[in-house]
N, C-alpha and C positions, 0 to 999 in steps of 0.2 A: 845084517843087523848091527854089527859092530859097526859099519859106516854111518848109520843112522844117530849110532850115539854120539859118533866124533865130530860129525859134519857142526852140529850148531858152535862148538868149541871153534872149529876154523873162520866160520864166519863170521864168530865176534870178532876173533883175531885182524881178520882180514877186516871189519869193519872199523876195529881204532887205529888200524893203517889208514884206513881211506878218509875216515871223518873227524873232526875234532870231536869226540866224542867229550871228553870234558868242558871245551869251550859249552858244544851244546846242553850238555847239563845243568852248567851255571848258569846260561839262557833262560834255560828252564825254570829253576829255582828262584831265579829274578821273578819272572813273569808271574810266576805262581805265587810268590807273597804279594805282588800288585794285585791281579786279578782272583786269586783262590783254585785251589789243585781241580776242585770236581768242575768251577765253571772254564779254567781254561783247557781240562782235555776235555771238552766237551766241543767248545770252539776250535781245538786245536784239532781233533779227530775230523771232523767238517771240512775244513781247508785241506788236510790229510787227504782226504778222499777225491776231491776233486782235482787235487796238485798232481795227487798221482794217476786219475784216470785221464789226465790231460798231459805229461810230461812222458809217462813211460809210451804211451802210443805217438807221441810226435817225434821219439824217440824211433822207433822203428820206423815212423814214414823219413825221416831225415835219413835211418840205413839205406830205404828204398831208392829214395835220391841222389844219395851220392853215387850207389851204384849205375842207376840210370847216366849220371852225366860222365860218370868212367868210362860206362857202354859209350855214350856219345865223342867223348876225348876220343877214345879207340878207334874209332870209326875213320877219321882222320887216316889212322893208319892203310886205312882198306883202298880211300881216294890214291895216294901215294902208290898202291899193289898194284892199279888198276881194274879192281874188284867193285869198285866203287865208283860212279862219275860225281863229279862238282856238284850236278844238278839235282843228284840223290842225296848227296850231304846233306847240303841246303834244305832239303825238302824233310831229311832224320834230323836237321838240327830246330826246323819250325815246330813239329810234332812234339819235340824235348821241349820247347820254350814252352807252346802255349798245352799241351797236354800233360807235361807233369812239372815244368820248372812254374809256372804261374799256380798254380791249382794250390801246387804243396808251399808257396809264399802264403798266398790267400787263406791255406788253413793255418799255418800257423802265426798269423799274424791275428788272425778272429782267437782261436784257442790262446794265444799267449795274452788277450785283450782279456779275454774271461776268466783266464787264469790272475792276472793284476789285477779286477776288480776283487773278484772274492780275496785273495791275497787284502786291497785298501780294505775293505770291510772286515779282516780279521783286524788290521792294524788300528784302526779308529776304533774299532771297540775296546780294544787293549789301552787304547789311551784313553777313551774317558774312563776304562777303570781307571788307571791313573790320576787324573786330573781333577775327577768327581767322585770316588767312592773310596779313594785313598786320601785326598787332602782335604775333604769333605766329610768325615764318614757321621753317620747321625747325633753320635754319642759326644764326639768331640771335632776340636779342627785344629789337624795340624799345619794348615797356613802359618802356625806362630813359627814353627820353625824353619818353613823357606824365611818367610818375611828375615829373618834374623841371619840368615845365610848369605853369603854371595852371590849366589844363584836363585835363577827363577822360574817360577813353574814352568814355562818355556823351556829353561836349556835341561832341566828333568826330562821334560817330556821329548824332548828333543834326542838326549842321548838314550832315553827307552826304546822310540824308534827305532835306533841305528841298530841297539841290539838285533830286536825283532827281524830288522830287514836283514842285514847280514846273516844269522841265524838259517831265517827262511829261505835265502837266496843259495846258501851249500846247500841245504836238502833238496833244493828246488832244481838245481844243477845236478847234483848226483843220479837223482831220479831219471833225468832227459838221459844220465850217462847209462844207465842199467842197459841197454838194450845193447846198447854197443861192448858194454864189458859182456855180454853174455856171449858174443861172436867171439871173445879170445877165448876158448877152451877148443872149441872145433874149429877154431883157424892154423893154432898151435899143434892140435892131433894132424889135420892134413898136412900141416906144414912144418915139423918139428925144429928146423936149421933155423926156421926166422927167430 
C-alpha cells in the first residue's frame, strides 16, 4: 500500500527527467491562448488517442523485430558450427526478409502515414485558429498590429507551427520509446552486472 502512494511521486520525477516538461507546458499555454483551453484539449485528447494507440504498439512490433533479426544475425553463427548449411541460412534469411522484415516496414510505414495525417489535421486547425479567429476575431481586428510589426502573419504562423511540431514530435517519440523502456526493469533483474 505504501508503494502505491510513492510510485506516482517517482514517476513524475522520472518524467521531468525524461521530458521537457516545462518546454511542454509553455507549448501549452501558447496554444491555448490561440485556440482556447476546453477547444484545444478537446483536439488535443483526439490526436492523444490515436498517437498513442499507434506509437506504443509499433513500438512493441519494432521490439519484435529487432529480436527477430538478432535471431537472424545469430544464425550466421550456427552456418560457421556447422549446425547450419549456407542453404538453410539463405532459405532463414528469405522467411526474415519477406515474413517479418517486409510486413513490419509495410505496417509502419501505413500506421506512421495515419499517424502524420491526423497529426496535419490537428496542426491546420490550430493554425486557422491562429490566423482566423485570433487576428480576425468578430469583435475587433488585430491585423493593425502585425500590419505595424515587422512580421507577418506568415512568420506568426510559421513559428506557431514549429512550436506545435516540436512539441508533438517529443511525445510522439517518447511514446514509440515506452515499450522499450518497459524491458529495462526485467532485463536489469535477469541481468543485474549490465
Amino acid at each position: 500500500l505504501l508503494g502505491a502512494a510513492v510510485l506516482p511521486q517517482y514517476v513524475a520525477r522520472a518524467a521531468h527527467h525524461l521530458l521537457p516538461i516545462g518546454e511542454l507546458t509553455s507549448a501549452w499555454d501558447l496554444m491555448s491562448e490561440v485556440v482556447g483551453k476546453e477547444k484545444l484539449s478537446n483536439m488535443s485528447m483526439e490526436l492523444l488517442l490515436i498517437t498513442v494507440n499507434i506509437q506504443v504498439p509499433l513500438g512493441y512490433a519494432g521490439i519484435e523485430f529487432l529480436r527477430r533479426e538478432q535471431e537472424r544475425k545469430n544464425s550466421i553463427l550456427h552456418v560457421g558450427e556447422g549446425r547450419l548449411s549456407a542453404n538453410q541460412f539463405v532459405r532463414f534469411a528469405l522467411v526474415f526478409i519477406f515474413g517479418i522484415a517486409l510486413p513490419y516496414l509495410m505496417q509502419r510505414t501505413i500506421m506512421e502515414g495515419v499517424n502524420g495525417y491526423a497529426f496535419g489535421i490537428f496542426a491546420r486547425d490550430l493554425q486557422n485558429c491562429l490566423r482566423i479567429d485570433s487576428l480576425f476575431p468578430s469583435d475587433q481586428v488585430l491585423l493593425s498590429a502585425v500590419g505595424e510589426s515587422n512580421h507577418t502573419v506568415a512568420s506568426y504562423a510559421e513559428s506557431f507551427d514549429t512550436v506545435v511540431a516540436q512539441s508533438y514530435s517529443i511525445i510522439e517519440r517518447n511514446l514509440f520509446s515506452i515499450p522499450k523502456i518497459a524491458l529495462l526493469p526485467g532485463m536489469l533483474w535477469r541481468k543485474p552486472w549490465l
